[in-house]
N, C-alpha and C positions, 0 to 999 in steps of 0.2 A: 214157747215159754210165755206164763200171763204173770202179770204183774201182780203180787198178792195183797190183797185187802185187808190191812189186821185192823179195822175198827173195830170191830164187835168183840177181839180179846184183848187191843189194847185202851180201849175207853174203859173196861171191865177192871182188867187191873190198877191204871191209872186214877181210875174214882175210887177206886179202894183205899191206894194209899193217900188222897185227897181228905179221907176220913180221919185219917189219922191213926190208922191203925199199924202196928207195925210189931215185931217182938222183942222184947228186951234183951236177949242172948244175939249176937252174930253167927246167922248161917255160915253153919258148916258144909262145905263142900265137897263132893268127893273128891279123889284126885285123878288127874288128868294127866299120867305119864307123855313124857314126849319122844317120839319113836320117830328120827330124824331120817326125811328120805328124801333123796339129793336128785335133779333129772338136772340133764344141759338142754337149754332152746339157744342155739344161735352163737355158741358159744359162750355163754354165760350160765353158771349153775343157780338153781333155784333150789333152795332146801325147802322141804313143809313138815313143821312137826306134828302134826294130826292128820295126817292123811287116812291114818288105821283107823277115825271114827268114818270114813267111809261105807265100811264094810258092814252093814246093816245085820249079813246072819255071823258074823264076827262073833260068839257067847260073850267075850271079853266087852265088847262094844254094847251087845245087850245088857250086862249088866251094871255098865254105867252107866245106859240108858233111864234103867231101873233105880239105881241110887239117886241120879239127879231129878228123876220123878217123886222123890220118894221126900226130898230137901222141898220139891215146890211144892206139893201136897200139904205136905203138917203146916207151910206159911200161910198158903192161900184160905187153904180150912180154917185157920185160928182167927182170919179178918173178921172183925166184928160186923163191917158192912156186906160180907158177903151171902149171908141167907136174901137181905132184902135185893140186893143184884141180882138175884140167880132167880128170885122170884121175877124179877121184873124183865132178864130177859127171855126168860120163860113162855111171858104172859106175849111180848114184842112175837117170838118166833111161833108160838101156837098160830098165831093172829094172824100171822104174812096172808097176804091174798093169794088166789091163782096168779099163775102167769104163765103166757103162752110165748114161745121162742122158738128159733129152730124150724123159720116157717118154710115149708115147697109149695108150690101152685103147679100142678099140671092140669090133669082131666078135673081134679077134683081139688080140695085144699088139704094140707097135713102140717101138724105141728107139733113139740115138745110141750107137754103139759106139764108143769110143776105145782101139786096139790097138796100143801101142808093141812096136817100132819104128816103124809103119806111120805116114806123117807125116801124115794126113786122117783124121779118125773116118768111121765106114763108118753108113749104117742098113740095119738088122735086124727080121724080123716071126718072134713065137713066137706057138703055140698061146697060153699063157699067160703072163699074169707068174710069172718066176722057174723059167720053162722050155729053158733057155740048147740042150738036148736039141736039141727043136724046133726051132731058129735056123736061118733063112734070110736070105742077105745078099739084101737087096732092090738095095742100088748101093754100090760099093768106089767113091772116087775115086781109089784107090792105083793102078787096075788100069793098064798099061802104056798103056791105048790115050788116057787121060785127062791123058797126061803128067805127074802130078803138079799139075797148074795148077785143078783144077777141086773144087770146094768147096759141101757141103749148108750153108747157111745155116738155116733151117727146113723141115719138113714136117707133112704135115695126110694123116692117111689119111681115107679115106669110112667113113660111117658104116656098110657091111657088108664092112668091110675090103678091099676087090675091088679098088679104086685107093689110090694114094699120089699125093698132090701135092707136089712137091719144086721148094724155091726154091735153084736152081743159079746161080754164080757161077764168075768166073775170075781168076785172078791175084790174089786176096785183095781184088778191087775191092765186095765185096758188093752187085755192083748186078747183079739176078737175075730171072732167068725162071723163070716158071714150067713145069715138064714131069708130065708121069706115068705112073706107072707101074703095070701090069696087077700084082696081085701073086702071079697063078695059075701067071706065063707067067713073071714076072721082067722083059717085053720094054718099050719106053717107046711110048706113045700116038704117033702124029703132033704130037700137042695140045703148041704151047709159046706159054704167053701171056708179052710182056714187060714189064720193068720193075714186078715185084710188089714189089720190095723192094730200098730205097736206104738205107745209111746214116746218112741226115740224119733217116728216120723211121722203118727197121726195114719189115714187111710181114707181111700173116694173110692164111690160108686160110680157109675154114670152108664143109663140102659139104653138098650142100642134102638132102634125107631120102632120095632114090632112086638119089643118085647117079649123075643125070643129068650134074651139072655142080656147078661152086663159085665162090663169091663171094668175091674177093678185092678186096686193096687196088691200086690202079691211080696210079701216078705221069702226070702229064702226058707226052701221045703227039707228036712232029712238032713244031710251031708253034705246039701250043695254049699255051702256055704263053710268055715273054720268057726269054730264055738265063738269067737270075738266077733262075728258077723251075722252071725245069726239074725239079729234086729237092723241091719241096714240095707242096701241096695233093694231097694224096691224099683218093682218093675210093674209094667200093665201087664193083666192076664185078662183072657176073655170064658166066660163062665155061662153054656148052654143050659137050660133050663132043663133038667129032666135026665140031664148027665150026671157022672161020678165027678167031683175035684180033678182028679188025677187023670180026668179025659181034657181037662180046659188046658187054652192055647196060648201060647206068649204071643204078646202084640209089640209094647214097644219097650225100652227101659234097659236094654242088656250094656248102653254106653254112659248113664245117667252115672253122676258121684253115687260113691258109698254112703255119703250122707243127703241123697235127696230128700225130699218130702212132697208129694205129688197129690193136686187136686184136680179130679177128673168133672168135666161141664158138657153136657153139648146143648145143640140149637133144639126148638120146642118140637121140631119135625124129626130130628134123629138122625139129620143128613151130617150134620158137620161134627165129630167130638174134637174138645180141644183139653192136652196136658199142660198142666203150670207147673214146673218141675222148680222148688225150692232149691238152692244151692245150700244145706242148715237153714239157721237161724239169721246168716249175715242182711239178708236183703236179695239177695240177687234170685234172678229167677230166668228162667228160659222157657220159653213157650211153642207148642207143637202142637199142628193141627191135623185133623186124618179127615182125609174127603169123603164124597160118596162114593168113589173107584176103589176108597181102602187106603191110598197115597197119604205119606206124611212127610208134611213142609215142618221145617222148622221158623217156625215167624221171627224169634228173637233169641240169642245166647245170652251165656250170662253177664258177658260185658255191653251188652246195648243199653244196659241200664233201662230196660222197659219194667215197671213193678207189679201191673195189674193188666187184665186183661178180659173184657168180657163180650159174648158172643151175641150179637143183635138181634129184632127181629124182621131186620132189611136184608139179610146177605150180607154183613160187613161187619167186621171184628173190630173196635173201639180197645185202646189199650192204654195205659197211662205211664207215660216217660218222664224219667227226670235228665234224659241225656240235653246239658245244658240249660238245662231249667229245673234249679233246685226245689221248687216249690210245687214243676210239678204241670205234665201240658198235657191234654189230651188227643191222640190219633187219631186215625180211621182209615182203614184200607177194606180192600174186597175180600170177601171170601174164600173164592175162587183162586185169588192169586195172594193170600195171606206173606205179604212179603215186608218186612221195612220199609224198601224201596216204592212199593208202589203206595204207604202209608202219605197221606196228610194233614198235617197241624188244621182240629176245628178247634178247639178251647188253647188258647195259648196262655202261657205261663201268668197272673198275679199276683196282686196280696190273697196270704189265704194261704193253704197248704190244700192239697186234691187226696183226699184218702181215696174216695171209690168214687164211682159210677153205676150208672142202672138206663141203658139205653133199650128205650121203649118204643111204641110205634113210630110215634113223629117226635119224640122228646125226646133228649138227654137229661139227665137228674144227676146232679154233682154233688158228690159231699164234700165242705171242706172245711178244714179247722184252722183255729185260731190260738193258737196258745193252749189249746186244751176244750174250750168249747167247738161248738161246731154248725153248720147250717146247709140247708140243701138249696143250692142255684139251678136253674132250669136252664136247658137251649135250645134251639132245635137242634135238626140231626147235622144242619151245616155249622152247627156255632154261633151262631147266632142267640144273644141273651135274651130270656126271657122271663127274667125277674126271681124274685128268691121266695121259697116258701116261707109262712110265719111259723115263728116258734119264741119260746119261750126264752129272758135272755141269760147268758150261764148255762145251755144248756147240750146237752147229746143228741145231735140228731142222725137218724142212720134210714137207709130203706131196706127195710123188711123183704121185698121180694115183690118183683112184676106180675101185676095182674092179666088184664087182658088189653089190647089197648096201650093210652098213655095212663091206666090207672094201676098206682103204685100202694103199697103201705107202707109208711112213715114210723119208725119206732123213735118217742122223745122219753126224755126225764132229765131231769135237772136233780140236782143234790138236797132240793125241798120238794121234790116232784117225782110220784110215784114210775115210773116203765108205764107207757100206753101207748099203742097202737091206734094209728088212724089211716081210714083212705085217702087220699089223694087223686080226685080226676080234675084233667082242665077242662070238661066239657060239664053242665048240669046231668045228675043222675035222678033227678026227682026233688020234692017236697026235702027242705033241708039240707042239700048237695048243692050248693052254689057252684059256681066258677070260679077257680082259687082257692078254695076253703078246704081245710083240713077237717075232717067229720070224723071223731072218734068213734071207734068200733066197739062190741060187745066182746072181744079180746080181750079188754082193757079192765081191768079189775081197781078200782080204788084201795088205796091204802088203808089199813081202819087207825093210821097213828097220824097223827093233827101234824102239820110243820106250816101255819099259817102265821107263827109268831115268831118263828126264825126267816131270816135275811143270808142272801150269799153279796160275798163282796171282790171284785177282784183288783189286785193292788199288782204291782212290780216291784219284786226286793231288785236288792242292786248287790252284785260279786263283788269280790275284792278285788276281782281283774276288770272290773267296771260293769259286766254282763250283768244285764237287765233280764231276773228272774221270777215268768209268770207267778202269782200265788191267789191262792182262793182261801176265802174266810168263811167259813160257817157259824153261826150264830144265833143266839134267840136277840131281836129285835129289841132296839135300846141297849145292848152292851156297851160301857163303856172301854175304848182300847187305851188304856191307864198301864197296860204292865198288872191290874192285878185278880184277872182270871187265867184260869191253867188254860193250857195251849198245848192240843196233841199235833204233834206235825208229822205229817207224810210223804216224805218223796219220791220217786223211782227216778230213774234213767240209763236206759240202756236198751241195746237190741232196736232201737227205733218203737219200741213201744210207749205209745202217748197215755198219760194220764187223763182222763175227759170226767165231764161231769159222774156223778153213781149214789144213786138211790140209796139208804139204805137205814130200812126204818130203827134198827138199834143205835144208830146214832142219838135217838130222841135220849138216852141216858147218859149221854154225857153233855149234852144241851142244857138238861133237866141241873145237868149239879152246877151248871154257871159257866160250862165250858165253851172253847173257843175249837173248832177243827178246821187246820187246815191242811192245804194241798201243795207244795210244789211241782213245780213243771220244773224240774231238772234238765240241766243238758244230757244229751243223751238218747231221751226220748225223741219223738218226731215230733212234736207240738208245735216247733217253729221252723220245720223242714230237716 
């Protein structure tokens, strides 16, 4: 589940009625029958009287989809400010820059291209990161012949870059097969295995050391499964290159919930794959590793409380627990023997909250947040600190993905600051590449919309039960906080998903009419563990 963004439609409507514009009749609305359906939890009954707008192919539900389209239409049309809006974020969304996401590094580098106007992001392999030069489109879904309807969900290249595995969908339905593609030739395998990726659990690749073939996540096939199950229990399957689907083999998964969601990783050499098996949406997670013999250890269930977990380039699995450390410690055990037990506390719990990690030759790279912003601390591999990278302050910071080495890329932006990628090495790389320096890449595309006169601010509102609640203020510079500029406020909380800083050049229109945007950080989220 992601937290959804309505700036761009509610600064839109908001500056509307800021004009003044409004109509002299009261919307009439359609009507919204109430069709009472009672369930018991726990002994106690819950009634809901809309549960029938549910039903999306409902006709009934469609056509009061329709009427209440029909009510916002003739209002939204009649605003007098709305041709100069539409022009203006017209002129913002033409304009967006490239942006490169969705990075892998193996043999070669690969990335998620997003290229407005073009309405699909495209993926891309360069010799290197931050070699745009090099750029070769591996698959356009823009191209005529895909009619626009066809969509990369995720991809997993091999580990000697030779193939791309790409989970291809249609019509926005993200329920996808898998295909691949030769990266010498450009041209696609035969090979399309289906149903790697639904929705209800997401879907992983991950290809075995020779690049024979890859193990993916498998939705129930045919019958196996009751029509209500269709979309859950997933499982690992393993998928030979140059076979039928229906010859590939079960690996693991047959004991996992009905509601798993499983992402598949392994080590750079293909000896070790390791599954992070979701329990939903709640947080919990259990982790399994398969050796080079084939053997799988279970490292953690779901009550160990371990949340993350990622595979070294020493032989040794790095994991991050909150068992009695709310905020959050990080492990380390062997490979070989991937057990709890034989785990040891390097990063121990403090201020700060630990989202992830990226453990590299001699380094550890931590990210952790604060109430919503974020910043990356360094260690070495026993824990030992090693100071914190620069960034910007109010900002996102995250690692893009391991290079080679302890050299990393760094993804920042701040809510006046466009998404840009930078390297990261601690040794010098040459003319420009200091020691410690973050050196932005050719990645990194500039914004072509100005935020040099707005200012972020962060303040602590206070609950009614006392709770000291993060808030961010966005602003153009010299705003007076009088109470008498409009104020869009946003907040989520829930699922442990954190609010963080977020770019986003249509904001400059609700800037522009003298507005205020802000943010809270609700309970709920993870922002303060």
């Amino acid at each position: 589940m992601r937290a959804f963004r309505p700036l761009h439609l509610l600064a839109t409507l908001a500056l509307a009625a800021l004009a003044g514009a409004c109509l002299a009749q009261p919307l009439e609305y359609p009507d919204t029958p109430k069709k009472p359906v009672t369930d018991t939890y726990h002994g106690i009954q819950v009634t809901e009287d809309y549960r029938w707008l549910e039903d999306g192919k409902d006709p009934a539900v469609r056509a009061w989809s329709l009427a209440q389209l029909e009510v916002a239409r003739a209002y939204l049309d009649a605003l007098p400010s709305r041709p100069k809006l539409k022009g203006r974020l017209t002129e913002l969304l033409s304009g967006a820059p490239v942006r490169y996401y969705e990075l892998a590094q193996t043999r070669a580098f690969f990335a998620m291209k997003r290229q407005p106007p073009r309405n699909q992001p495209m993926l891309v392999m360069m010799k290197s990161a931050g070699d745009p030069a090099s750029e070769r489109v591996l698959l356009d879904p823009n191209e005529s012949n895909f009619k626009g309807s066809l969509a990369i969900d995720w991809y997993a290249p091999s580990l000697d870059a030779r193939y791309v595995a790409l989970a291809l969908s249609e019509n926005g339905s993200e329920d996808a097969a898998a295909h691949v593609i030769d990266t010498a030739t450009g041209k696609r395998l035969p090979d399309i295995v289906p149903r790697v990726q639904y929705p209800t659990g997401g879907g992983s690749i991950a290809w075995d050391a020779k690049s024979t073939g890859f193990y993916y996540t498998r939705y129930p096939q045919g019958s196996e499964r009751a029509k209500e199950d269709v979309n859950f229990y997933q499982q690992v399957w393993f998928h030979k290159l140059g076979t039928p689907a229906s010859a590939d083999t079960y690996v693991i998964g047959k004991e996992f919930p009905r509601i798993a969601e499983i992402a598949l990783t392994t080590t750079r050499d293909g000896r070790y794959l390791m599954a992070d098996v979701s329990n939903g949406d709640g947080g919990e997670h259990a982790f399994y590793v398969r050796g080079p013999q084939g053997k799988w250890t279970k490292v953690a269930d779901f009550a160990d409380k371990v949340r993350r977990a990622w595979l070294g380039f020493d032989g040794r699995l790095y994991a991050l627990s909150t068992n009695g450390a709310p905020n959050g410690k990080l492990l380390s055990m062997p490979l070989s023997e991937p057990r709890l037990a034989k785990a040891r506390t390097i990063v121990a719990e403090s201020a700060g909250i630990i989202q992830s990690a990226a453990p590299a030759a001699t380094r550890l790279y931590v990210v952790y947040m604060a109430g919503g912003p974020s910043e990356i601390r360094m260690f070495d591999l026993a824990g030992k600190s090693l100071g914190t990278l620069p960034s910007e302050p109010i900002s996102r910071n995250s690692i893009g993905e391991r290079l080679q080495g302890d050299e990393i890329l760094v993804g920042s932006m701040s809510y006046v600051s466009a998404p840009a990628w930078y390297r990261f090495s601690p040794s010098p790389l040459g003319e420009g590449r200091g020691e410690g320096r973050l050196v932005r890449t050719a990645l990194s595309t500039p914004s072509k919309v100005p935020f040099s006169d707005a200012e972020v601010v962060r303040e602590m509102a206070t609950s009614r039960d006392g709770t000291k609640v993060p808030l961010t203020l966005v602003m153009r510079k010299g705003t007076r906080r009088d109470g008498a500029n409009p104020v869009l406020l946003y907040g989520y909380g829930g699922y442990g998903i954190s609010m963080a800083p977020y770019f986003n050049e249509r904001s400059r229109v609700w800037l522009d009419a003298g507005g205020v945007y802000a943010v809270a950080n609700l309970r709920g989220g993870g922002e303060l563990g």
